[in-house]
DOMILO-413374 format. One line per field, with one value per residue (C-alpha): x, y, z; residue in one letter. Coordinates in nm, 2 decimals, padded with zeros to 4 digits, always signed. Each point is the difference from the previous one (the first is absolute). Example, Ala and Ser with C-alpha at 12.3 -4.5 7.8 and 13.67 -1.06 7.14 Angstrom:
REM DOMILO-413374
c1: (+01.23  +00.14)
c2: (-00.45  +00.34)
c3: (+00.78  -00.07)
residuo: (A  S)
//
This chain:
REM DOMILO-413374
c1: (+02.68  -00.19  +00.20  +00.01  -00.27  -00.14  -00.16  -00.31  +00.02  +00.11  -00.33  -00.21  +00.10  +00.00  -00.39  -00.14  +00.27  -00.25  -00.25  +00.24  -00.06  +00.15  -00.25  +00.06  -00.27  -00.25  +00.01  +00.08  +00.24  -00.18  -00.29  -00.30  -00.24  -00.27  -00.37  +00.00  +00.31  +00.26  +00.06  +00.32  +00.19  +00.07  -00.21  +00.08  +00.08  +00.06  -00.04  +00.09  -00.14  +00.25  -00.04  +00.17  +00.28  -00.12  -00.38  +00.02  -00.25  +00.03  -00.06  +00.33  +00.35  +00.25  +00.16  +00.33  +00.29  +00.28  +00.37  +00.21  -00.25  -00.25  -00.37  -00.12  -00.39  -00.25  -00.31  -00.25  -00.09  -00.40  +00.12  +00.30  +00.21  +00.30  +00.11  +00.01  +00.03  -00.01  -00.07  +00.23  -00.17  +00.11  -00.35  +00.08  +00.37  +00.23  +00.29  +00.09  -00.10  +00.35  -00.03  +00.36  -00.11  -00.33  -00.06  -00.34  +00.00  -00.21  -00.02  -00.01  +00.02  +00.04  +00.24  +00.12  +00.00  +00.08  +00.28  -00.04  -00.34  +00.24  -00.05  +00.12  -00.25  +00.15  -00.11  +00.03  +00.27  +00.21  -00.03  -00.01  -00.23  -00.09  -00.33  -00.05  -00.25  -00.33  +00.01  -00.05  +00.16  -00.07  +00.26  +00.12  -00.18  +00.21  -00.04  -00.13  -00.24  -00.26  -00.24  -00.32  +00.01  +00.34  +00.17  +00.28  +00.29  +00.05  +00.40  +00.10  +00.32  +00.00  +00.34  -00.02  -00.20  -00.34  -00.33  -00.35  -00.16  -00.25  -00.14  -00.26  -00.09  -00.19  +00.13  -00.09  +00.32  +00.38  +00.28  +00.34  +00.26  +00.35  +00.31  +00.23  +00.06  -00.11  -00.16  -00.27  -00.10  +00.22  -00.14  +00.04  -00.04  +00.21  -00.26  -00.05  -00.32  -00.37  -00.27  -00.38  +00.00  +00.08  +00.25  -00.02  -00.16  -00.31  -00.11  +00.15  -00.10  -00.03  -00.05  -00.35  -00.15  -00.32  -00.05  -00.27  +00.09  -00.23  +00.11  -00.10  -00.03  -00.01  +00.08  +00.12  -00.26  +00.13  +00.37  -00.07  +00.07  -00.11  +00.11  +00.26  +00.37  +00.14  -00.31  -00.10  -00.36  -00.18  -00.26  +00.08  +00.26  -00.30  -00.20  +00.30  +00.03  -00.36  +00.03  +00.07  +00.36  -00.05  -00.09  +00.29  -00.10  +00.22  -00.06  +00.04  -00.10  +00.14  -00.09  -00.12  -00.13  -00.29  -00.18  +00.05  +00.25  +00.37  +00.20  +00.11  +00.04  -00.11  -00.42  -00.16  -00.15  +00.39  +00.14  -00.27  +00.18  +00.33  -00.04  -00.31  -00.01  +00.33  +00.02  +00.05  -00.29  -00.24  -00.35  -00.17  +00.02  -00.17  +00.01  -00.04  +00.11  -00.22  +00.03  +00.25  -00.14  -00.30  +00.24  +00.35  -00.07  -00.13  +00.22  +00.33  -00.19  +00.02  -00.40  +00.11  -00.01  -00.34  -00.20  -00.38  -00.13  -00.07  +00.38  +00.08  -00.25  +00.17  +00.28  -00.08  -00.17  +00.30  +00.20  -00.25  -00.05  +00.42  +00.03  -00.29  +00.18  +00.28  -00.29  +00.09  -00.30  -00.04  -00.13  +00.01  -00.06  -00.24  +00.17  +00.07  -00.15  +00.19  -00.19  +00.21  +00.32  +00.15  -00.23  -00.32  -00.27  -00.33  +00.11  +00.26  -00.22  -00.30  +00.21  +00.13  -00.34  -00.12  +00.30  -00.05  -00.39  +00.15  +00.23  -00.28  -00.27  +00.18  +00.22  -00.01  -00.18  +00.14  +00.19  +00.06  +00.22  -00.01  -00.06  +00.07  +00.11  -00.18  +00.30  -00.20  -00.27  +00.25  +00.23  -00.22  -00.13  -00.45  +00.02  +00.14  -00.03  +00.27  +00.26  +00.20  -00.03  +00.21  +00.16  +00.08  +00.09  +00.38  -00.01  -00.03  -00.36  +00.10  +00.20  -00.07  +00.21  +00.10  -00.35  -00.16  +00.18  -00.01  -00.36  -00.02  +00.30  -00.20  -00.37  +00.22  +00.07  -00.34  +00.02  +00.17)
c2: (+00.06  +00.07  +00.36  +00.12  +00.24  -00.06  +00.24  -00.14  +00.05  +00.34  +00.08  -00.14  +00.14  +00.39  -00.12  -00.07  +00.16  +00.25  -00.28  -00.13  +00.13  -00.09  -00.09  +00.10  -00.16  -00.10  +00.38  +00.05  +00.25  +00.17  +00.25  -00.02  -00.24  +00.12  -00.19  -00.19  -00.23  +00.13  -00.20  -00.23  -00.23  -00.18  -00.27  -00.22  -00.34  -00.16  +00.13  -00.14  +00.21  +00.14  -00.14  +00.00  -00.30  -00.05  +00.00  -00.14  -00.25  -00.40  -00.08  +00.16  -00.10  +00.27  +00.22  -00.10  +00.18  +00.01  +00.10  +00.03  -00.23  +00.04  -00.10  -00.06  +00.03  -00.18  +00.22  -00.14  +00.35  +00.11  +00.19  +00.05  +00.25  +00.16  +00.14  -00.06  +00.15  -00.08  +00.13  -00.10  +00.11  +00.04  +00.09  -00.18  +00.01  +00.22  -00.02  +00.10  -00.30  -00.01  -00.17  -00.01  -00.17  -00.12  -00.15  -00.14  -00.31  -00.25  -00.34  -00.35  -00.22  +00.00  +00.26  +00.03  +00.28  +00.04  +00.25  +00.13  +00.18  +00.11  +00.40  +00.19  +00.22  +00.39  +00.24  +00.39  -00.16  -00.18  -00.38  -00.02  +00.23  +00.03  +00.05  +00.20  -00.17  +00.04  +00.09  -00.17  +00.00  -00.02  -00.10  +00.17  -00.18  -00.32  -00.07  -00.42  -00.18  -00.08  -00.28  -00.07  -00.34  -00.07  +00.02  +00.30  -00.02  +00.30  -00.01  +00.23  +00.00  +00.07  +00.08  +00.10  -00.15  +00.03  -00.09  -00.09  +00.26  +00.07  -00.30  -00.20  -00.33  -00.17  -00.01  -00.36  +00.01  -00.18  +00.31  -00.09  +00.18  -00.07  -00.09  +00.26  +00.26  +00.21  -00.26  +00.22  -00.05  -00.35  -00.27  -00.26  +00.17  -00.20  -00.11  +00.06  -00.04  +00.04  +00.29  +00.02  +00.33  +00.32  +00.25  +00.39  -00.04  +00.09  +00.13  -00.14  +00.32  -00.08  +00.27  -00.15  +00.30  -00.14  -00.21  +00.03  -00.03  -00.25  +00.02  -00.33  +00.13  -00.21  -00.24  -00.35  -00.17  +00.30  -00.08  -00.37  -00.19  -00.33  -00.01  -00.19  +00.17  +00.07  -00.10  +00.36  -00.12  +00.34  +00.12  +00.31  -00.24  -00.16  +00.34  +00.10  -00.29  +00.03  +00.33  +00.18  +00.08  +00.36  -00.03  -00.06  -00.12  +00.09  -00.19  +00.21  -00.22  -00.07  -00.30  +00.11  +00.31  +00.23  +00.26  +00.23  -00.11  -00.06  -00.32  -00.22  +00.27  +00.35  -00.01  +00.04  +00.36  +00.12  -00.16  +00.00  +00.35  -00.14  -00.38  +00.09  +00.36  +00.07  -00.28  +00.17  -00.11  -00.15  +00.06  -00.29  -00.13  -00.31  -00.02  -00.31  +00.05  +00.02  -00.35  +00.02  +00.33  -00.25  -00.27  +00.08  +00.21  -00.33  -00.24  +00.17  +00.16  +00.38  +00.00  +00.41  +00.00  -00.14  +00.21  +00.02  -00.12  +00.41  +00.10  -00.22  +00.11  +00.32  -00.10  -00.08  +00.29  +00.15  -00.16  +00.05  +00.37  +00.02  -00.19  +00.17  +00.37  -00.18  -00.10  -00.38  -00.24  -00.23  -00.33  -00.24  -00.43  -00.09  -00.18  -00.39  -00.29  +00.00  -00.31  -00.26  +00.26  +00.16  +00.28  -00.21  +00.17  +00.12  +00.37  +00.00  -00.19  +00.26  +00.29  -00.16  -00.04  +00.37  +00.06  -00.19  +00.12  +00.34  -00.04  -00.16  +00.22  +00.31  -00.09  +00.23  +00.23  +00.32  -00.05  -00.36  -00.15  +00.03  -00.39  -00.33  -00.30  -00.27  -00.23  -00.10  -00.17  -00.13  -00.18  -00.11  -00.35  +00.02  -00.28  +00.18  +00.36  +00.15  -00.23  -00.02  -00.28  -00.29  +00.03  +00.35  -00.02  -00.03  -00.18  +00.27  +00.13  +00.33  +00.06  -00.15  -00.31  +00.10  -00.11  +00.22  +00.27  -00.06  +00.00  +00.34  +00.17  -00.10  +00.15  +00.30  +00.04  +00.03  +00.39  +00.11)
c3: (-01.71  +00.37  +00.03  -00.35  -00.07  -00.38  -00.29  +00.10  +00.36  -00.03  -00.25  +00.24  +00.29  -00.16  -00.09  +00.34  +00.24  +00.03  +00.17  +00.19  +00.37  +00.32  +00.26  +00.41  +00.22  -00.28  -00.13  -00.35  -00.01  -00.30  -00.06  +00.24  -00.18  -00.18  +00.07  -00.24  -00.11  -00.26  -00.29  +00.02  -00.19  +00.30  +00.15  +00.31  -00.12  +00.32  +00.38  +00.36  +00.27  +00.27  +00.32  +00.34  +00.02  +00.33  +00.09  +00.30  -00.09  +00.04  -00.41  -00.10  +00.05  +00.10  -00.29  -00.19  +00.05  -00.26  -00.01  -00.31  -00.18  -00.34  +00.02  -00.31  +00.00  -00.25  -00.09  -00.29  -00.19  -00.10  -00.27  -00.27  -00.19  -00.09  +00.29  +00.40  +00.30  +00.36  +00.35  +00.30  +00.36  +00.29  +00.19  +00.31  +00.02  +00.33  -00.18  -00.43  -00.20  -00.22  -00.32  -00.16  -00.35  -00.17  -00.33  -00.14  -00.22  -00.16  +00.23  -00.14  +00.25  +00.38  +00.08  -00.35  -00.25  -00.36  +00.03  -00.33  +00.17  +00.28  +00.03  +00.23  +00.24  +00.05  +00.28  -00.16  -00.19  +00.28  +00.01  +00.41  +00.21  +00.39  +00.01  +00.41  +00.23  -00.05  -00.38  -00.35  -00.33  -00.36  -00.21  -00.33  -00.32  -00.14  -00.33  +00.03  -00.19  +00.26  -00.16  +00.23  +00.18  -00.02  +00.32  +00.09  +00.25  +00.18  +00.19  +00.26  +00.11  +00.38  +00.10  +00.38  +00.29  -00.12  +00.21  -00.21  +00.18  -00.32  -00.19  -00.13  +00.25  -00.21  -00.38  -00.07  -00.21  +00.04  +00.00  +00.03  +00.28  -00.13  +00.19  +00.03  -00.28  -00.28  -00.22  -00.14  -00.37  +00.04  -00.26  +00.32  +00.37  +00.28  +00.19  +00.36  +00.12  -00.16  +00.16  -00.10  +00.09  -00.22  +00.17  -00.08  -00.33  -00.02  -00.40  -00.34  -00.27  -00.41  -00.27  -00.10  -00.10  -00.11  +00.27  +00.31  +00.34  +00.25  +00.35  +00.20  +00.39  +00.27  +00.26  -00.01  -00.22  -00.28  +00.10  -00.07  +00.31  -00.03  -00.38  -00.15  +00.11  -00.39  -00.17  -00.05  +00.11  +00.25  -00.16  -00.14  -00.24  -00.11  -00.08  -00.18  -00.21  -00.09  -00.11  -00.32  -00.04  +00.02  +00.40  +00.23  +00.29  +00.40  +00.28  +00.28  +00.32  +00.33  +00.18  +00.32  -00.11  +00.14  -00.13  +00.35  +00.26  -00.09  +00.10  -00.30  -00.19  -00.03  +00.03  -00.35  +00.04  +00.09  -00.28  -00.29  -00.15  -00.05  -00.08  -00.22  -00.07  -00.14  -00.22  -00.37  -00.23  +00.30  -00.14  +00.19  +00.37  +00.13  +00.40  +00.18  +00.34  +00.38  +00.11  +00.21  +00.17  +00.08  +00.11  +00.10  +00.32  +00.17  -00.15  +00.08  +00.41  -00.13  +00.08  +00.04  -00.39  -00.06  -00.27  -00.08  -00.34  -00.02  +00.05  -00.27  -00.29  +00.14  -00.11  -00.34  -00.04  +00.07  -00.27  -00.24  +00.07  -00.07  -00.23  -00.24  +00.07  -00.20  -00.27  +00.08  +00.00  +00.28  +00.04  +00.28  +00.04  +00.34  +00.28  -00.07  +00.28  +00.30  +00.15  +00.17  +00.03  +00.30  -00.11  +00.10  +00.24  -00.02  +00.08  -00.31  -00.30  +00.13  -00.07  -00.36  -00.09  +00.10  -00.21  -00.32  +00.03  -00.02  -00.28  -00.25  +00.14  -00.09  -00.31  -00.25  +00.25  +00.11  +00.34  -00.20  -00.22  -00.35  -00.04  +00.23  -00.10  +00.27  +00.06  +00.32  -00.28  -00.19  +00.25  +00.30  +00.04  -00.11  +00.25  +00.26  -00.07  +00.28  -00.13  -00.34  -00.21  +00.07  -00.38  +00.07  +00.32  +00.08  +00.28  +00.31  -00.07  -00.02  -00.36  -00.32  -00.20  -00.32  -00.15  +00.21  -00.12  -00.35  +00.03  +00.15  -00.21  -00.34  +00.17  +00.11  -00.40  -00.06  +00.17  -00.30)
residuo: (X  X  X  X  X  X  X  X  X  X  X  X  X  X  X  X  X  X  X  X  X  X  X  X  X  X  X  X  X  X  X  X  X  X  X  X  X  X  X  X  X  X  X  X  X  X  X  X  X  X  X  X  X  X  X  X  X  X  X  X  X  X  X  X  X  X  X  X  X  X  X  X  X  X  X  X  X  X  X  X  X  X  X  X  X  X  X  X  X  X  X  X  X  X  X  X  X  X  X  X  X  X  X  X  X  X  X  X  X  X  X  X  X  X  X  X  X  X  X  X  X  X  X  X  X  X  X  X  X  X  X  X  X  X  X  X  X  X  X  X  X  X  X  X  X  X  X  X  X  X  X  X  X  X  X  X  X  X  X  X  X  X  X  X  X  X  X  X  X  X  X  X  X  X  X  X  X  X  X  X  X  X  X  X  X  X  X  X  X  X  X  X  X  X  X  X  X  X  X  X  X  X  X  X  X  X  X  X  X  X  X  X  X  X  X  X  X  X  X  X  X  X  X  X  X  X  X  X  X  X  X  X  X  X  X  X  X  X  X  X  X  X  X  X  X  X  X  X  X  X  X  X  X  X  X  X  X  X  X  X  X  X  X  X  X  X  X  X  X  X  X  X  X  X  X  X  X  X  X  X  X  X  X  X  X  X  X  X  X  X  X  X  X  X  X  X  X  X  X  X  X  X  X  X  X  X  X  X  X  X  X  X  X  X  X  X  X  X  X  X  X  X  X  X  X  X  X  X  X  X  X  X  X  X  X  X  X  X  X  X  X  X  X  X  X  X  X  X  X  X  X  X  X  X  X  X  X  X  X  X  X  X  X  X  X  X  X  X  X  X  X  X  X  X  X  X  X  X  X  X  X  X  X  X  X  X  X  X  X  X  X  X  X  X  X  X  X  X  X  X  X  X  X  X  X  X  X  X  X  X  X  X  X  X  X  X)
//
């Protein structure tokens, strides 16, 4: 059933083969884009931004490497349809990322699927690919009921020595690597060990033609550390969930993150074009991201890499100038407390002020953005204003609890 091509699949496929574009270093391989977005019955359902395996940081453990083994990865899907299609990268990687087989499916429970949602996943026709170093993929379209909220497993089969070089850290979400074998699209995958990170895919695709992309941009506090691992519970889950249907919400956040200096992960201004940019159907982009600009250089001793509270507004002016040649609307959240973190001096909560007095002095402002939502407001402590809230605190002063988060995912809604 996994190799046989249908009626259905083959009517689908002659319909959007012609939007089906590889991608080489985030590049469509495609027309030059025109300023403002084309129309697209495709919408990014669910994202994981590409990151180095290693960072070279202390808050990471070292990247997997697999060897004749499956890893089947659980994404929770913003958005539905009729069809599906992925994107496999291999941004970071020094050697061909070879994927010999790779099925999507409908998980139940733990690392079980329903195989009768098994579907195979086909590169220009071919069911294994090496994608070179340096360079990502989009897959051709599978014909799968995608249904919003209901978790997908995505299995690649990796049949040769394979290092994580490009993944997601933080995915607050169980995957599954399997013992040795092709198990992919397997009702029950032979165990071998559990991850909670996501490994070369970054973009799950629906045809949702009526649907309007939100791109959540950020750092930690957007990738949801601090949350509940499986729970679903960052923020941008929340702002979907309070949505209408027709928004689909992407969460495209690397914990770590900066807006202008690279380490754990490529610095927001580098990477803003292909992890919010190219998304197909993006209208809408809500940035929360600077803290750690303000904070990391002392925290981690790379005082080299200290910025002024004028080199970041630079920055977002940067982003927003891009971002509205593209006819995108951009919106961003202040910075949350950081009182009683590792983040904690004088020097940094003075520049995250200046900041936040910046972003609600000049929103909806030219040189500003087009709204803010004041998360600061919302999640710090009236008692203690350079702290969060003990209820919404989870536990290191720094990121939210899953309260905390709710609370700012349903204000976030209040943009739209």
């Amino acid at each position: 059933m996994l190799r046989r091509t249908s009626r259905l699949a083959v009517a689908l496929v002659a319909v959007v083969a012609g939007l089906s574009t590889l991608s080489w270093g985030g590049q469509a391989v495609a027309a030059a884009p025109s300023p403002l977005p084309s129309p697209s019955p495709w919408v990014a359902a669910w994202t994981g931004s590409p990151q180095q395996g290693d960072t070279g940081t202390p808050f990471f453990p070292p990247p997997e490497t697999f060897q004749g083994q499956t890893v089947r990865q659980v994404v929770h899907p913003n958005a539905g349809g009729p069809a599906v299609r992925i994107r496999l990268s291999n941004l970071f990687g020094d050697q061909p990322l070879v994927v010999g087989h790779a099925t999507v499916a409908t998980r139940t429970t733990a690392s079980s699927v329903d195989p009768a949602s098994a579907r195979p996943v086909t590169f220009s026709g071919h069911a294994g690919v090496a994608i070179p170093a340096g360079r990502e993929l989009l897959s051709d379209p599978v014909p799968y009921r995608l249904v919003s909220g209901r978790d997908l497993a995505v299995d690649l089969y990796l049949p040769v020595k394979t290092v994580g070089a490009t993944r997601h850290a933080d995915a607050r979400t169980t995957s599954y690597v399997s013992t040795a074998g092709d198990h992919a699209g397997a009702a029950a995958l032979p165990v071998g060990k559990t991850i909670t990170s996501w490994y070369f895919l970054t973009d799950v695709q629906v045809v949702a033609p009526l649907s309007t992309g939100i791109v959540a941009f950020g750092d930690s506090i957007t990738d949801g550390t601090g949350s509940t691992t499986d729970a679903n519970h960052r923020w941008p889950d929340y702002l979907d969930g309070a949505l209408p249907a027709r928004y689909a919400v992407a969460d495209e956040a690397i914990a770590g993150n900066r807006l202008l200096h690279d380490l754990i992960g490529p610095s927001a201004v580098s990477r803003f074009d292909r992890d919010v940019l190219s998304k197909p159907s993006v209208r809408y982009v809500v940035v929360l991201e600077g803290i750690n600009d303000i904070g990391l250089p002392g925290s981690l001793g790379r005082t080299g890499e200290d910025v002024t509270v004028q080199q970041i507004i630079g920055a977002y002016q940067q982003l927003i100038a891009r971002a509205k040649v593209r006819g995108v609307t951009v919106y961003a959240g202040t910075l949350t407390a950081v009182g009683g973190s590792g983040y904690d001096t004088p020097v940094n909560e003075g520049k995250r002020d200046a900041v936040n007095a910046w972003l609600r002095s000049t929103a909806g402002k030219a040189g500003g953005f087009a709204k803010i939502v004041d998360f600061d407001a919302l999640t710090r402590d009236p008692a203690d204003p350079d702290r969060i809230l003990p209820a919404y605190d989870s536990g290191d002063h720094l990121h939210p609890s899953d309260a905390g988060y709710a609370v700012m995912g349903k204000a976030a809604a209040r943009l739209f």
